[in-house]
N, C-alpha and C positions, 0 to 999 in steps of 0.2 A: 583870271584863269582863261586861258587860252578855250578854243571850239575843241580841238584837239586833246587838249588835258583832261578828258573824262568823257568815261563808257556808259554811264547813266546819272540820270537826276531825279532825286527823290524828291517830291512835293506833299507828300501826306504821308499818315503813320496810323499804326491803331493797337494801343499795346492792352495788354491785359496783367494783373498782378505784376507791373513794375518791368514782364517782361516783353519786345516785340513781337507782332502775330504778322503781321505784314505790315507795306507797306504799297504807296501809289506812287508809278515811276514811269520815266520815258527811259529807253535802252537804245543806244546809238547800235545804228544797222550801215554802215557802210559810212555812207556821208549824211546819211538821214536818220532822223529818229523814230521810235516806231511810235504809234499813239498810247496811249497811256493804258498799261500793263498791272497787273495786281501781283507783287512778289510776295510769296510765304517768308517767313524768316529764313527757313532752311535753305531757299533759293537765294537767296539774297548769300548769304552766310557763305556758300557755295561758290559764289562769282566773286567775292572777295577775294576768298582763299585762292582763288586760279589768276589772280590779279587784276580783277577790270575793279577802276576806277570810281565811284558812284560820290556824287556830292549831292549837298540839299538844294533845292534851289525855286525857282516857278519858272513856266514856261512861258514868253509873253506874248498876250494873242496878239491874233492875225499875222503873225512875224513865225511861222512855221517852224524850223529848227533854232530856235533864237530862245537864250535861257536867261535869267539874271542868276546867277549861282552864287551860294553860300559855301558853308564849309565842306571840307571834303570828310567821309564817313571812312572809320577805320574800325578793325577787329582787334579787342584789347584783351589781352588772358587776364584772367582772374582765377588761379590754379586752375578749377578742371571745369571753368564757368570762361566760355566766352561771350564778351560782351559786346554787343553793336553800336557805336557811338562817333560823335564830334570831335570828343575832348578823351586824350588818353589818359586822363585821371578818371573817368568817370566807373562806377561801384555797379552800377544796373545800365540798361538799354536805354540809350537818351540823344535823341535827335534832335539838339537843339533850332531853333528856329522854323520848324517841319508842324508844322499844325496837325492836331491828335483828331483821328476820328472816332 
């Protein structure tokens, strides 16, 4: 994945009963990243829905906006349940690879 092909990278997560409460992210600001941010779900949920891009990833130090990125995260319906995830089979909120805090 290109520098360009996404608006933020998730590196942490912290769910509670199965579903996401937030999560720990970098949000691209221009050409730079901002430093690492605490998203609610609902903010998160929000910036999906308006189309910016968010994948899992780590940010690697000393290398400033420099990421190793994983999957990219998408919103999946599940009738009147939407779900935050990796994988659009998935039933519950699930970040794969994204370490739970």
């Amino acid at each position: 994945m290109t520098k360009r092909a996404f608006d933020g990278v998730i590196d942490a997560a912290h769910y509670s009963d199965d579903q996401l409460v937030w999560v720990r992210a970098y949000e691209r600001r221009g050409a730079a990243f901002s430093d690492l941010t605490l998203l609610q779900r609902a903010g998160l949920v929000e910036r999906l829905q308006r189309g910016k891009r968010f994948v899992t990833g780590r940010r690697t130090p000393n290398l400033a906006g420099t990421f190793s990125v994983g999957r990219p995260i998408q919103l999946v319906s599940r009738g009147q349940a939407i779900v935050i995830a990796t994988n659009a089979e998935a039933t519950r909120d699930t970040l794969e690879d994204v370490p739970v805090i």
